[in-house]
N, C-alpha and C positions, 0 to 999 in steps of 0.2 A: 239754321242748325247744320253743322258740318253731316258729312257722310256717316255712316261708320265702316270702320276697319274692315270688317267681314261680313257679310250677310248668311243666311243659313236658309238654303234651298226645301232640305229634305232629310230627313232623321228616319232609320229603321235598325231593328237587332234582331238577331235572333233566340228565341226560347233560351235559358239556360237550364243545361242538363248535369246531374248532378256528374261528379268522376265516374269514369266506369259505365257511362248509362246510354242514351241516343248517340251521342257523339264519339264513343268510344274509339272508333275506325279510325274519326276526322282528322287530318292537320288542322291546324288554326286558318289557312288559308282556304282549303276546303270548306269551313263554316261560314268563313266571310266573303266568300265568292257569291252567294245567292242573294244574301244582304246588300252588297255591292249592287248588283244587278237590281234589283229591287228601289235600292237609294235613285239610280240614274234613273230607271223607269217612273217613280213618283214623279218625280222634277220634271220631266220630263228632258232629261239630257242627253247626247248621245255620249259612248263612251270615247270619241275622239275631243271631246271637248275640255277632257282631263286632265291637268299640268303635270298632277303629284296626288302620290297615295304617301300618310303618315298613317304609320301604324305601331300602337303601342304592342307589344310582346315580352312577357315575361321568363318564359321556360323554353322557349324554341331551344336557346344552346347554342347564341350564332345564326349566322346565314344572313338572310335578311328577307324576312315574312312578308314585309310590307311589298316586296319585287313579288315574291309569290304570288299574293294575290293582285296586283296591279294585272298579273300576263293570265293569269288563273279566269279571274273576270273577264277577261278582253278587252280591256283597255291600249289603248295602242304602243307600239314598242317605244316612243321616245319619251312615256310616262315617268317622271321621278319617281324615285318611290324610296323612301327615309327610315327606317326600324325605331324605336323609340323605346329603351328599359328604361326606366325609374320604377320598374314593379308593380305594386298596386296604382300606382299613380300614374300612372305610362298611357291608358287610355284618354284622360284629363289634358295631360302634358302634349300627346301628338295632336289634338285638337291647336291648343295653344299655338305649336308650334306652325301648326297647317294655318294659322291666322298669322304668323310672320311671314310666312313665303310669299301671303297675298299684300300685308304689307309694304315689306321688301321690293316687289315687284317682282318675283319671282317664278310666281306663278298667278294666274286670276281665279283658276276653279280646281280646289283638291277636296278630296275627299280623305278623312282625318276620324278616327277614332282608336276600337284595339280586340285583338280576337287574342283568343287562347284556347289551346288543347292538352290540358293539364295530364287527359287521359293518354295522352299522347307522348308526354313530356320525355328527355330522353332521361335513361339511366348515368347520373352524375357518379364520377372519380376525381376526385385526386391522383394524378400522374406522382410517382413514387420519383423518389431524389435518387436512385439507383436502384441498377438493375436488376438487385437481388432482393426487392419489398414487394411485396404485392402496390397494387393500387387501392385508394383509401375511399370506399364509398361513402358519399355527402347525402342530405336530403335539401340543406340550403346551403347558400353559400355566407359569407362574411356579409355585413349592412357597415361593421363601424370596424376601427384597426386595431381597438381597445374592446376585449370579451368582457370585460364587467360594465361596459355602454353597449352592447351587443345580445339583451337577452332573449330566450325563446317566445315567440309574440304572446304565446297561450302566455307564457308564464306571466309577461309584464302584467296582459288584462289582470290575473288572478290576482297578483301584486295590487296594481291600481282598485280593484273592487276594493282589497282589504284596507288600505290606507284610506281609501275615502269612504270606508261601511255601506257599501252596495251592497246588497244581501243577494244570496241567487231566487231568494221569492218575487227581488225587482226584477232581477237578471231574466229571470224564465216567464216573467208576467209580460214585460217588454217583447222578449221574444211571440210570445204567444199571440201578443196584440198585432204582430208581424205579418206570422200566418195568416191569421184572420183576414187582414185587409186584402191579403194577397187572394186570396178562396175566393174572397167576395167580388175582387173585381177584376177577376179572372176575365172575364167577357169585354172589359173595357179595356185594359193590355192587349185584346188582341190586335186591334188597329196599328200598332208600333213594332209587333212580332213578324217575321221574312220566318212560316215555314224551311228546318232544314231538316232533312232525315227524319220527316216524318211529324217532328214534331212541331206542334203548334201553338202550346203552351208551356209556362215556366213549371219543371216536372218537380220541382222539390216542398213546393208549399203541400201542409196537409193539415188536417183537423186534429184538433187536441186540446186535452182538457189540462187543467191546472192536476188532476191528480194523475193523468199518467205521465204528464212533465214531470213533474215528483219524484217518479221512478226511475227515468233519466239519470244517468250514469256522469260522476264529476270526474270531469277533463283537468281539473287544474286547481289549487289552492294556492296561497301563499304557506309561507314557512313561518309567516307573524304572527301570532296569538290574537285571534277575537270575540267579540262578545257573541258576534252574528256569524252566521254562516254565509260567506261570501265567496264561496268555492264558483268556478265555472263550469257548470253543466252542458254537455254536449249541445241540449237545446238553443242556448243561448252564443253559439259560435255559427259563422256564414260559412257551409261546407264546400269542401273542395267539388269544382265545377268548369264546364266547358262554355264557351257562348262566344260572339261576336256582336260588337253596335259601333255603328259609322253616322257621321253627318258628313253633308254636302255644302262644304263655302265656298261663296263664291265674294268675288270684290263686285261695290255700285256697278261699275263699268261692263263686267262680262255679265251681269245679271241684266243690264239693258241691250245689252251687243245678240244674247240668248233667249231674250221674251221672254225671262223670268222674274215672278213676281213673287220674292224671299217672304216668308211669314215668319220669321225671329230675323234677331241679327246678334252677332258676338257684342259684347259689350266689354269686360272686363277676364283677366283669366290672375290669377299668383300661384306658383311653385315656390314654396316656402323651405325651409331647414325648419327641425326643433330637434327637442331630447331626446338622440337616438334610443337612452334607457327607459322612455315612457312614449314611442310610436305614436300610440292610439289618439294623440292629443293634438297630434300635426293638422288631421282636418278640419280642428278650429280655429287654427293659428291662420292656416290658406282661405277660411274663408272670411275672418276678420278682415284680412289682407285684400282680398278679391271686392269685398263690398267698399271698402273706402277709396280704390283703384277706383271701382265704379257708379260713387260719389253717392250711392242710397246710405241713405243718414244709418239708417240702424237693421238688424237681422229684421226685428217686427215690418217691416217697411216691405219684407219680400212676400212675393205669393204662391211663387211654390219654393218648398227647400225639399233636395234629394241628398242621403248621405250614404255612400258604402260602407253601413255598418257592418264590420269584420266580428266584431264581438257586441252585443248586448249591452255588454258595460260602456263601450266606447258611446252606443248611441244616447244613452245616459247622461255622459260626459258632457257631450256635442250640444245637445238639448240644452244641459244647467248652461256650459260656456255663453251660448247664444242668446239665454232667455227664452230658448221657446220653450211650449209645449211637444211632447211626443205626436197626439196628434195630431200636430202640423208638419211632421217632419214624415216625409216616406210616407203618405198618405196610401197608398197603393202595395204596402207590402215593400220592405227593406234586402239589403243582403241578405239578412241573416235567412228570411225567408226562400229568397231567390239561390242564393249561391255566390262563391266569389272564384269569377274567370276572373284570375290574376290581374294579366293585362286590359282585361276589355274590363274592369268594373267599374272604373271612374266612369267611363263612354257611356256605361248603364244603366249610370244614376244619370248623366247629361241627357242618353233620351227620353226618359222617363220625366227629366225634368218639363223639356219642349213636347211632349204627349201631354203632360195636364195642365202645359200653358196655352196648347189647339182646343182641349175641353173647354176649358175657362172661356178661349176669344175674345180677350178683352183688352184691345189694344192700350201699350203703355205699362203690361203687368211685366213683371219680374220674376226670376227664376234663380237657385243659383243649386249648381250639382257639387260636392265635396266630397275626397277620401285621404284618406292616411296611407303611408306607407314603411315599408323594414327599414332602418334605417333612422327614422327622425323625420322623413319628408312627408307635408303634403300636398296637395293641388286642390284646385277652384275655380269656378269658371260660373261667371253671371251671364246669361242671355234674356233678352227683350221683347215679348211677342209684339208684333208689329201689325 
């Protein structure tokens, strides 16, 4: 049996904190700096054995995060260090990419996922066409060049619930069922959480009933006439949030040169395109994609699946696409639960994935992490516990 591509050392994230909450102070490099440290320290690596740091980042604004934390860490100066937007997909994608370098030859051992400081983010302008306009303040930028394939994410979900009659009783029950997992297995997430400012668990999940969901306040409808009530309820969307998650690959080679004994290995990864004007549908198209790259016959054939659900309806979506059941998907509490740091969410769901493929230990099991992104894009990535 050949090699494979990548092997994967050692997996850890940090809590994610809603906007505004623990991390409020942080940069993004600041969150991922102890998670780093933590990643090397599991594996037992030192930090000169380092090639490259890929880091996915969504709202930094520039610069380049992934150098931040590469010198932040202590990683040594001749370290690559690559920045990576595709947005919500941008955590999924520098994973991906930190398996080309080692490919390539490029590197043998990088460390590869995605942090965000949403709470951080800077204050977006439009620079004015002369000198006599003000500047034009944004909250996003463009995803597509055509504004009628370009819509507001809330809106497309609301849209999509309505044309496919998702009701917001499925919408907020899914959600609900979110929470729940999340509360309950609070104590088994800790194993995979890097303490940072304090905090040691994921701060947004909480207890809720079906009727004070009820009460919950709708974010979003469509403008189409239905029989059901298909609005989008605050409950049912993954709020804005801070976090950091990194893995550790290494190629065959430097994992025997290091006296490392890898427990997954990368397997398969797809960055896909779909309808910019329906988003939410891209992380099933990446992980159709990703499972036939990685030759498992069918979704039912995997044992664990993680999805960045952004919206409730989308995990809906992802579920019918697939064939699966809810739960089997996000068995541990989802976005919606957790939060979505922009950049780092794909990375999220990947550790989350490799955490309940170490529960399991069952060599030969199968994993695959998915999200969507603005735009039409999504990402995929199957890993192997070994």
């Amino acid at each position: 049996m050949a090699e494979p591509l990548a092997l994967i050392a050692a997996w850890a994230r940090s809590a994610v904190a809603p906007h505004g909450g623990a991390f409020r102070a942080l940069a993004a490099h600041d969150i991922g700096t102890p998670v780093l440290q933590a990643l090397l320290q599991r594996a037992g690596v030192a930090p000169e054995a380092v090639d490259a740091v890929v880091l996915g980042n969504a709202l930094g604004a520039g610069g380049n995060p992934a150098r931040m934390l590469a010198l932040a860490a202590g990683l040594p100066d001749r370290c690559a260090a690559l920045s990576v937007d595709t947005q919500c997909c941008a955590g999924l994608d520098a994973v991906a990419v930190g398996v080309g370098l080692i490919a390539s030859g490029q590197a043998q051992v990088v460390v590869a996922g995605g942090a965000e400081a949403w709470s951080r983010a800077p204050i977006r302008q439009h620079r004015p066409l002369s000198p006599d306009e003000p500047a034009v303040p944004y909250e996003r930028p463009a995803f597509a060049p055509d504004p009628a394939r370009d819509p507001d994410l809330l809106q497309a979900a609301a849209d999509y619930a309505a044309a496919e009659g998702v009701t917001r009783m499925e919408q907020d029950r899914y959600a609900l069922e979110s929470h729940a997992k999340a509360l309950a297995q609070r104590e088994a997430l800790a194993a995979e959480i890097v303490p940072v400012a304090g905090l040691a668990h994921d701060a947004y999940p909480r207890a809720m009933g079906a009727a004070m969901a009820a009460r919950l306040p709708v974010q979003a409808r469509s403008a189409e006439a239905t029989s059901a009530d298909c609005a989008v309820s605050t409950l049912a969307i993954s709020p804005r949030a801070d976090g950091a998650a990194l893995v550790l690959l290494m190629s065959p080679m430097a994992a025997r040169r290091l006296g490392i004994e890898a427990r997954a290995q990368w397997v398969a990864s797809a960055s896909v395109g779909a309808d910019p004007a329906m988003p939410l549908l891209a992380a099933e198209s990446a992980a159709h994609e990703a499972l036939r790259r990685s030759g498992i016959a069918s979704p039912q054939a995997l044992d664990v699946v993680e999805l960045h659900d952004a919206f409730a309806v989308q995990g809906l979506a992802f579920c019918r696409g697939l064939g699966l059941s809810t739960d089997t998907v996000n068995r541990r509490g989802g976005g919606i639960a957790r939060g979505h740091p922009i950049g780092a969410s794909g990375a999220m769901a990947l550790v989350r994935v490799l955490g309940d493929l170490q529960q399991q230990g069952r060599g030969g099991a199968n994993g695959l992490a998915a999200v969507a992104g603005a735009g039409g894009i999504g990402a995929a990535t199957v890993v192997r516990w070994l």
